[in-house]
C-alpha positions as CSV (number, residue, x, y, z in Angstrom):
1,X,0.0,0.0,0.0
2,X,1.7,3.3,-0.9
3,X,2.4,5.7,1.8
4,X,-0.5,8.4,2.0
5,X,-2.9,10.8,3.9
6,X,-6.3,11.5,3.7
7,X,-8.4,13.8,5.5
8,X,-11.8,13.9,6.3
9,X,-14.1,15.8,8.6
10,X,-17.4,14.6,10.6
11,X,-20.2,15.9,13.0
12,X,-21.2,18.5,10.6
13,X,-17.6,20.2,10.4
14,X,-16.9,19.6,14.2
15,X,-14.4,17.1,14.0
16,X,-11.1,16.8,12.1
17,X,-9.6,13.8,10.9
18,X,-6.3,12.6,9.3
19,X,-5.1,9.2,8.6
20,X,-1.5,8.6,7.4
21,X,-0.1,5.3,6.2
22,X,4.2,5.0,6.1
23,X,5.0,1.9,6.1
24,X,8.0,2.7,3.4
25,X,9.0,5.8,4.3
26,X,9.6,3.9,8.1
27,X,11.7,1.5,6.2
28,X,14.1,4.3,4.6
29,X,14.3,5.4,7.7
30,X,15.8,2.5,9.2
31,X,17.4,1.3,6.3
32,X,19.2,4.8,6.5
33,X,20.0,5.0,10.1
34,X,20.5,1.3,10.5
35,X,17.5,1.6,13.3
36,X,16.9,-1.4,16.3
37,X,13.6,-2.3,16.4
38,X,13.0,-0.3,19.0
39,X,14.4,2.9,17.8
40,X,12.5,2.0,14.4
41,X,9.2,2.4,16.2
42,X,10.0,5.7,18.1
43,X,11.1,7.3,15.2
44,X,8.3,5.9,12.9
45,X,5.7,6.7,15.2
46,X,7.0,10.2,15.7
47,X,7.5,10.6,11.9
48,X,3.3,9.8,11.3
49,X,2.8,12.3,13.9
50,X,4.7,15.2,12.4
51,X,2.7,14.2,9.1
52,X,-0.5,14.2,11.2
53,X,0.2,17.7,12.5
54,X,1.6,19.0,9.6
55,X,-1.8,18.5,7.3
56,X,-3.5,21.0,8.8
57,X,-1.1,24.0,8.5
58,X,-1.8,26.4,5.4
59,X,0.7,26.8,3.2
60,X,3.0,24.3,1.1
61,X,6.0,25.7,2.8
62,X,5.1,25.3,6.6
63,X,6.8,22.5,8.5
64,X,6.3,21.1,12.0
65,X,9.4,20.0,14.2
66,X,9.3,17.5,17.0
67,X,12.0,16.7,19.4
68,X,11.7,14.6,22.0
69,X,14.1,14.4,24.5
70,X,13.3,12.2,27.2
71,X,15.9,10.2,30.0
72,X,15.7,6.8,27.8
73,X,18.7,5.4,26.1
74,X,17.7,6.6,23.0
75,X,18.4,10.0,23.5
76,X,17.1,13.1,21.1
77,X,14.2,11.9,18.7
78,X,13.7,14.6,16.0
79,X,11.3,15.1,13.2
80,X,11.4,17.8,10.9
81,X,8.0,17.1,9.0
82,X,6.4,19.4,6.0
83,X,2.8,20.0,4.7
84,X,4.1,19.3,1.5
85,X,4.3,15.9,2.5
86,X,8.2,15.1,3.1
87,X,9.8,14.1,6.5
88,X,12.5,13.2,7.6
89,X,14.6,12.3,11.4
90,X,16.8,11.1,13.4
91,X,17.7,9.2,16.5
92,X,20.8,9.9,18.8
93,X,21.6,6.2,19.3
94,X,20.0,4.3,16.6
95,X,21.4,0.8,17.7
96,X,19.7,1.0,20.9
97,X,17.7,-2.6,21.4
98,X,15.3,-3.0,24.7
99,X,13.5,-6.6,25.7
100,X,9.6,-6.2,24.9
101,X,7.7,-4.8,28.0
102,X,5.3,-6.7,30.1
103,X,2.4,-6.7,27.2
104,X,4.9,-8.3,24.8
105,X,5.7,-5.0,22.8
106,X,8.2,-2.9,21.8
107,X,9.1,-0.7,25.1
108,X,9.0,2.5,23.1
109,X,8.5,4.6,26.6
110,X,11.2,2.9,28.4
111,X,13.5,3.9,25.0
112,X,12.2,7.2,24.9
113,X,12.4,8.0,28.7
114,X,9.2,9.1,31.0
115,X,10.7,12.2,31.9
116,X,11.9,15.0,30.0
117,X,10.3,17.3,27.5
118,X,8.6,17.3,23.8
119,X,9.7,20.5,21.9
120,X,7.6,21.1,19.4
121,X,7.8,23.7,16.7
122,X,5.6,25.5,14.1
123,X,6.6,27.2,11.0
124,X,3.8,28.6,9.2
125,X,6.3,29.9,6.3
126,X,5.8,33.6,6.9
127,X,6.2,35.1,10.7
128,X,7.7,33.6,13.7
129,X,7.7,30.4,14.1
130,X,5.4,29.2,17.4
131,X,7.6,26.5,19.7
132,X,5.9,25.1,22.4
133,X,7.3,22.9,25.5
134,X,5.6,20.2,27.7
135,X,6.9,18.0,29.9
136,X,6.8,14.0,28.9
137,X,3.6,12.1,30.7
138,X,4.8,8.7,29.1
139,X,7.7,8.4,26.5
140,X,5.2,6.2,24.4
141,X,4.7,9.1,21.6
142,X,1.2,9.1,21.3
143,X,0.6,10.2,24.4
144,X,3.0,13.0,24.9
145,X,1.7,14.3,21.6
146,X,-1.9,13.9,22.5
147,X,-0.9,15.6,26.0
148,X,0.5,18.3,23.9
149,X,-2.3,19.1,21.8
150,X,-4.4,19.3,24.7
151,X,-2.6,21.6,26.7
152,X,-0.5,23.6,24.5
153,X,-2.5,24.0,21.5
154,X,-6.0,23.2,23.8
155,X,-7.7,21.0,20.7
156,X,-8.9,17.9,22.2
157,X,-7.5,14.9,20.6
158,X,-7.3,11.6,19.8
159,X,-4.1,10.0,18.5
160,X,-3.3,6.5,17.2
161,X,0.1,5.5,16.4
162,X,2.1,2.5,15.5
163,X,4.8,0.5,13.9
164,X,4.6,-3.1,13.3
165,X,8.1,-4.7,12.5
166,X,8.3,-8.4,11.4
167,X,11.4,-10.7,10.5
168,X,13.5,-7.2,10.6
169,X,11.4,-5.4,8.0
170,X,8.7,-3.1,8.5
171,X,5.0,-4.6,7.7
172,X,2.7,-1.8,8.3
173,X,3.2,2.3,10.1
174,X,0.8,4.7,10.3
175,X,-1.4,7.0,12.4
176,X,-4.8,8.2,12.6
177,X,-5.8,11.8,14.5
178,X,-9.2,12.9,15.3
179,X,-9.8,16.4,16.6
180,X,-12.5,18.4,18.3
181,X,-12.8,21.8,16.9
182,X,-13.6,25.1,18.7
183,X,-17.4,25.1,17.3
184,X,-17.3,21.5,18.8
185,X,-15.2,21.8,21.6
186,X,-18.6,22.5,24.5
187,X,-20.3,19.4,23.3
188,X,-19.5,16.7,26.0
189,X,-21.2,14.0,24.6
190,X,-19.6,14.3,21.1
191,X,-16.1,14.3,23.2
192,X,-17.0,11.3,25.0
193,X,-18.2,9.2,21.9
194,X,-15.1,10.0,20.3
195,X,-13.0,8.8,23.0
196,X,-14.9,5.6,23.3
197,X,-14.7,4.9,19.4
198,X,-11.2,5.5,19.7
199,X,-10.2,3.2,22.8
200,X,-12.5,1.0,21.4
201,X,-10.2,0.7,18.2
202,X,-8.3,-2.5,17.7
203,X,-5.3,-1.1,17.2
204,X,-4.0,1.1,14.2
205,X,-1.5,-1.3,12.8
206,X,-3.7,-4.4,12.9
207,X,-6.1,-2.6,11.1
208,X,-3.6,-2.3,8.0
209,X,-2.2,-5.8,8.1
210,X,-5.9,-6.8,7.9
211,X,-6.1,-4.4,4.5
212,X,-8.0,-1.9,5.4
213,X,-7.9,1.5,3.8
214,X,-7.8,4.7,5.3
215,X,-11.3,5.3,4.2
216,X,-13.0,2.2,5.9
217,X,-11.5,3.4,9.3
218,X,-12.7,6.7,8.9
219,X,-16.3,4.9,8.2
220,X,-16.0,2.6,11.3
221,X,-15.2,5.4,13.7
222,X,-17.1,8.2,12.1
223,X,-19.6,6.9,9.7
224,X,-23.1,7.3,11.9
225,X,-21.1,11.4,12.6
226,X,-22.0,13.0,8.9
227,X,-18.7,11.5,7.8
228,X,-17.3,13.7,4.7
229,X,-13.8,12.0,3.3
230,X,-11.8,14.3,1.1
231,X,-11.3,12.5,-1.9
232,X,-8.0,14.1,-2.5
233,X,-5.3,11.8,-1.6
234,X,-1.5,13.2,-0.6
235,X,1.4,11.2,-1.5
236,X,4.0,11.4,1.7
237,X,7.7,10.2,1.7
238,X,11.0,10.7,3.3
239,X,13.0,13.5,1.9
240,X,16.0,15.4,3.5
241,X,16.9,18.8,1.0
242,X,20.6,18.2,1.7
243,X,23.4,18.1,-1.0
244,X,27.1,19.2,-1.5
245,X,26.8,23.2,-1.8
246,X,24.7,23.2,1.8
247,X,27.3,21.0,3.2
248,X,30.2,23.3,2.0
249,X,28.0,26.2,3.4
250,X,28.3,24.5,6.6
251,X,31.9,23.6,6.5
252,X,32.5,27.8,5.8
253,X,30.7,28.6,9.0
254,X,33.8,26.6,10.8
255,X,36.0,29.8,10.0
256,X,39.5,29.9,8.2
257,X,41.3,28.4,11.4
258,X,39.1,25.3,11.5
259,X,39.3,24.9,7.7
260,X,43.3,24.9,7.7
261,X,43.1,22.5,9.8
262,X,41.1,20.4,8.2
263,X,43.2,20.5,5.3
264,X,46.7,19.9,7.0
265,X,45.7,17.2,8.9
266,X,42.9,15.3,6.9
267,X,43.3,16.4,3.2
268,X,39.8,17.3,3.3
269,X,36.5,16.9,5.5
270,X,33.9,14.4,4.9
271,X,30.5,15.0,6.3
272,X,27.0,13.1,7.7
273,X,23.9,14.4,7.3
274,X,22.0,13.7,11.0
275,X,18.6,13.2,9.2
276,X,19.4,11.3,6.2
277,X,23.2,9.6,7.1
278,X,24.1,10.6,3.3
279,X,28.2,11.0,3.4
280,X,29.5,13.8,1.8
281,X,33.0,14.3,1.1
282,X,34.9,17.8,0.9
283,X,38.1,17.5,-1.1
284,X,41.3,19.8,-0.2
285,X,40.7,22.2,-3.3
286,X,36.7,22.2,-1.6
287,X,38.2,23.6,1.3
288,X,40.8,25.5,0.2
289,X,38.2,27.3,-2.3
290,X,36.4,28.2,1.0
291,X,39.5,29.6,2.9
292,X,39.9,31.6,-0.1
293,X,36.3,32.9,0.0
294,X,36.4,33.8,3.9
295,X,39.8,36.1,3.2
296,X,38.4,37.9,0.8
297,X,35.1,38.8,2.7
298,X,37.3,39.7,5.6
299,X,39.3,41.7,3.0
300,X,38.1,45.8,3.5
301,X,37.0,46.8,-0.3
């Protein structure tokens, strides 16, 4: 099934929802950052979640970061998610491996850490960006991101997350998010239906092993609501916008001093993109060229 969203709204405009499938953007992921299982599902989950929050924002060009940075061994997790459709992320310690926890699943909160803080930041693509703060309630990702919303952006929400890994390959990842809107928002009952439907739901990636589409989860939890599924459908996928001339931009921020010794003692510099793990590789003329470059700016005119 191709990696997608879909959007949809129900209840007569009062509720939101998005459904994302990445099951092959997941698996570039941890193809790319040679992920554990473990760190495969933290960063997958987080991935469908910046998706899932990035659909609603305005423009192409807006992007959603979230970092979490929690006291489990796997360090920083960071997303840098667009509405365009393309994320991409990284974990600090990408080999980390855990036992499963006492249900029999991948311990994603003891990875992630239950204290700490999700940092999450808004870039509408014009202004300042809006960054928020709250502190970890679980390290399980869905919950801390749910706990967000609640708090810091004050939508009530409903998240679903997950990433099923089989025989070291990723068989399914995804995420569904339903939100109360403001002309919603004083209607108890509607709130608590919605979180029934939701707990009641047998699990997101079941639901995609089993073939189901976007579409006929949407209809399960939302079909009696005045259900209204966009028929538009966005292709998503893992893209990181670096290449050689940002690299060499970033090597030229080290300074003349840095840069001769980069070219004394190593011939040359090479490079590793954190979100991507692409290798770039600065030959001594690269860096020599730059040298050059910074003496003349310094140079009065």
């Amino acid at each position: 099934m191709v990696d997608q969203l879909v959007r949809a709204t129900a209840a007569g405009g009062g509720i939101r929802a998005v459904g994302v499938i990445t099951t092959r953007l997941v698996s570039e992921a941890r193809q790319r950052h040679g992920l554990s299982y473990v760190a495969t599902a933290a960063l997958g989950r987080t991935m469908s979640a910046g998706l899932l929050l990035a659909s609603n924002m305005k423009r192409q060009s807006a992007r959603v970061n979230i970092r979490f940075q929690g006291n489990g061994p796997l360090g920083t997790v960071f997303v840098d998610a667009g509405r365009d459709g393309a994320v991409r992320g990284y974990v600090d310690q990408p080999g980390v491996e855990l036992p499963p926890n006492a249900q029999g699943k991948l311990d994603v909160s003891q990875a992630v850490g239950d204290q700490g803080y999700l940092y999450v930041l808004r870039d509408n693509g014009y202004g300042y960006p809006y960054a928020s703060t709250v502190e970890l309630v679980s390290g399980e990702v869905g919950e801390d991101i749910t706990h967000y919303l609640t708090t810091s952006e004050q939508t009530p929400s409903a998240l679903a997350l997950g990433v099923y890994l089989e025989a070291g390959q990723v068989q399914a990842a995804g995420g569904l998010l339903l939100q109360i809107l403001p002309k919603a928002a004083e209607d108890d009952e509607l709130i608590t239906r919605l979180e029934s439907r939701v707990s009641a739901l047998a699990g997101f990636t079941p639901l995609l092993l089993s073939g189901r589409q976007l579409g006929d989860m949407f209809q399960e939890l939302l079909g009696d609501m005045d259900l209204n599924v966009f028929p538009e459908t966005q292709l998503v996928r893992f893209h990181c916008g670096c290449n050689f001339d940002r690299v060499l931009g970033a090597l030229k921020m080290l300074g003349v001093g840095e840069l001769q010794s980069m070219i004394h003692q190593d011939e040359g510099a090479e490079v590793t993109c954190h979100f991507c793990s692409s290798v770039f590789r600065a030959q001594r003329n690269h860096l020599e060229e730059l040298v050059q470059e910074l003496e003349r700016e310094a140079t009065p005119s």
